[in-house]
C-alpha positions as CSV (number, residue, x, y, z in Angstrom):
1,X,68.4,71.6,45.8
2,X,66.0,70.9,48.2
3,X,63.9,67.5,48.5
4,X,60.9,69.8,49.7
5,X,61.7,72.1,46.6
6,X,61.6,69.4,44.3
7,X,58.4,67.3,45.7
8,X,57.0,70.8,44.9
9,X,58.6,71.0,41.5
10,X,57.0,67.4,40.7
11,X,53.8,68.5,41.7
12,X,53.5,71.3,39.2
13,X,54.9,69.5,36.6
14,X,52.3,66.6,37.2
15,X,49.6,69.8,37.2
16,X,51.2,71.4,34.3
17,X,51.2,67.6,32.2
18,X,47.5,66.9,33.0
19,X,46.3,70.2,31.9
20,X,48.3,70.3,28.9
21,X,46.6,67.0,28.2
22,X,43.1,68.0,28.9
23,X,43.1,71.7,26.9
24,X,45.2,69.9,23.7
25,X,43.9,66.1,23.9
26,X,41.1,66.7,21.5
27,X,43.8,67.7,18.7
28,X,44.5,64.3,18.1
29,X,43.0,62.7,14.7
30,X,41.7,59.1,14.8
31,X,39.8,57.7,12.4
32,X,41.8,58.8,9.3
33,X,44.9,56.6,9.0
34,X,48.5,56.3,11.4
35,X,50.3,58.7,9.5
36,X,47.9,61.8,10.1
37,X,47.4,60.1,13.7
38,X,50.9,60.6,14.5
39,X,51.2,63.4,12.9
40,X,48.8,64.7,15.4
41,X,50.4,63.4,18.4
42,X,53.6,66.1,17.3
43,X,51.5,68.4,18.3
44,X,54.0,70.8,20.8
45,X,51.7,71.3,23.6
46,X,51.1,67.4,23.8
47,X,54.9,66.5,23.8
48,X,55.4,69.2,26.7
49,X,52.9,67.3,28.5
50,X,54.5,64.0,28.0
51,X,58.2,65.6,29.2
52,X,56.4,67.1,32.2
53,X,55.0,63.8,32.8
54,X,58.4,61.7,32.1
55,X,60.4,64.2,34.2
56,X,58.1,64.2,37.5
57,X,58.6,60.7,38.4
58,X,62.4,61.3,38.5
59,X,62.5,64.4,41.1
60,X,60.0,62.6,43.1
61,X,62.7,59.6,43.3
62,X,65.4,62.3,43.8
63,X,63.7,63.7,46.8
64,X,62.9,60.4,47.7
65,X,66.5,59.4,47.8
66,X,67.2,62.3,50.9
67,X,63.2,61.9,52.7
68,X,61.5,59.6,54.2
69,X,58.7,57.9,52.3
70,X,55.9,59.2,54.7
71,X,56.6,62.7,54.0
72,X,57.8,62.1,50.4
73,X,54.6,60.1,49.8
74,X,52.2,62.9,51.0
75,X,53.7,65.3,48.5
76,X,52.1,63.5,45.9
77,X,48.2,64.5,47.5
78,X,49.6,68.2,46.3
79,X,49.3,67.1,43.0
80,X,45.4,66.9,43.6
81,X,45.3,70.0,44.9
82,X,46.7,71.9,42.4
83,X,44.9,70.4,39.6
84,X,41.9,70.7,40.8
85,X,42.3,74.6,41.1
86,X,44.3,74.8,37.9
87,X,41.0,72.9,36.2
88,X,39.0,75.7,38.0
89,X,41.5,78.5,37.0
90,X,42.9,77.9,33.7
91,X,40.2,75.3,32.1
92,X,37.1,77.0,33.5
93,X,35.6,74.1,34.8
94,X,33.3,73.7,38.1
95,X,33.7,71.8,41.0
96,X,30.6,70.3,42.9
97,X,30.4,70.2,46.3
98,X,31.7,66.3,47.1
99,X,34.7,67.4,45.0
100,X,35.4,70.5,47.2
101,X,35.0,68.3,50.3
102,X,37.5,65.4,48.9
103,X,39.9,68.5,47.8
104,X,39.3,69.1,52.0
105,X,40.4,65.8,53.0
106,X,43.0,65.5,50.8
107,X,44.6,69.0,51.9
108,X,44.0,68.1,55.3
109,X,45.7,64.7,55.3
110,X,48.5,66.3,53.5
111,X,49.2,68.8,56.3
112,X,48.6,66.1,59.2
113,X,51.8,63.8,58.1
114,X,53.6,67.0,58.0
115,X,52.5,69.0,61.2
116,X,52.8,65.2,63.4
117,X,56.3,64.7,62.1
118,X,57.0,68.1,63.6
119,X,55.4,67.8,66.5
120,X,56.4,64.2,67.3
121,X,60.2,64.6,69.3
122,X,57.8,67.7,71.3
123,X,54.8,64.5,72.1
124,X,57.7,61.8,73.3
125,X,59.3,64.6,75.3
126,X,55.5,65.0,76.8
127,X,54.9,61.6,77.4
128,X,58.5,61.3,79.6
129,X,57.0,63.6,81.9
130,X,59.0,66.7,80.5
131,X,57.6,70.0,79.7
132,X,60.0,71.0,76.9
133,X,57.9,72.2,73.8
134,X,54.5,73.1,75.8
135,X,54.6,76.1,78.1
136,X,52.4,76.2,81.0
């Protein structure tokens, strides 16, 4: 499987955990004794969350193993993205504006990594005096 495919894996699963944990969180007892407190924790939607959380750290050092860190690393920004739209999406909840414009940043400097990588053997060829990726 892809590294790409499973940065992109991770990042759902990350998405997936946190909202899992946000919509369920508040059926957890406290306040009543350990037994009915971990009773609570069984709760099915709460252990999904965990897994999703246990299992996203392990792709992300799979697709580690065959990228390098800088555009591994900016995978994990997607996470961001993703819940912030799920929150909007699936929770119902609002976003004010400096959230929007960090959501902005974010998206941008996970492109930038990306789109320089590309563009970086096309810059040295530039910078040698050939015109090999930019057409006149």
């Amino acid at each position: 499987m892809s590294e790409y495919v499973l940065l992109v894996l991770m990042a759902c699963m990350v998405t997936g955990g946190e909202i899992l944990f946000k919509k369920y969180i508040h059926r957890i007892v406290s306040g009543r004794g350990i037994i009915p407190f971990i009773l609570s924790l069984l709760n099915p939607p709460l252990l999904t969350a965990v897994l999703l959380s246990g299992l996203a750290p392990l792709l992300y050092m799979k697709a580690l193993s065959g990228l390098p860190l800088d555009e591994a690393f900016s995978f994990n920004s997607l996470s961001y993205l993703m819940i912030l739209v799920s929150s909007l999406v699936v929770l119902r909840e609002k976003a004010n504006s400096w959230q929007i414009l960090g959501i902005l940043l974010i998206a941008f400097g996970f492109v930038l990594p990306l789109v320089i990588s590309r563009l970086e053997p096309c810059l040295r060829a530039v910078e040698k005096g050939l015109n090999l990726c930019f057409p006149l």
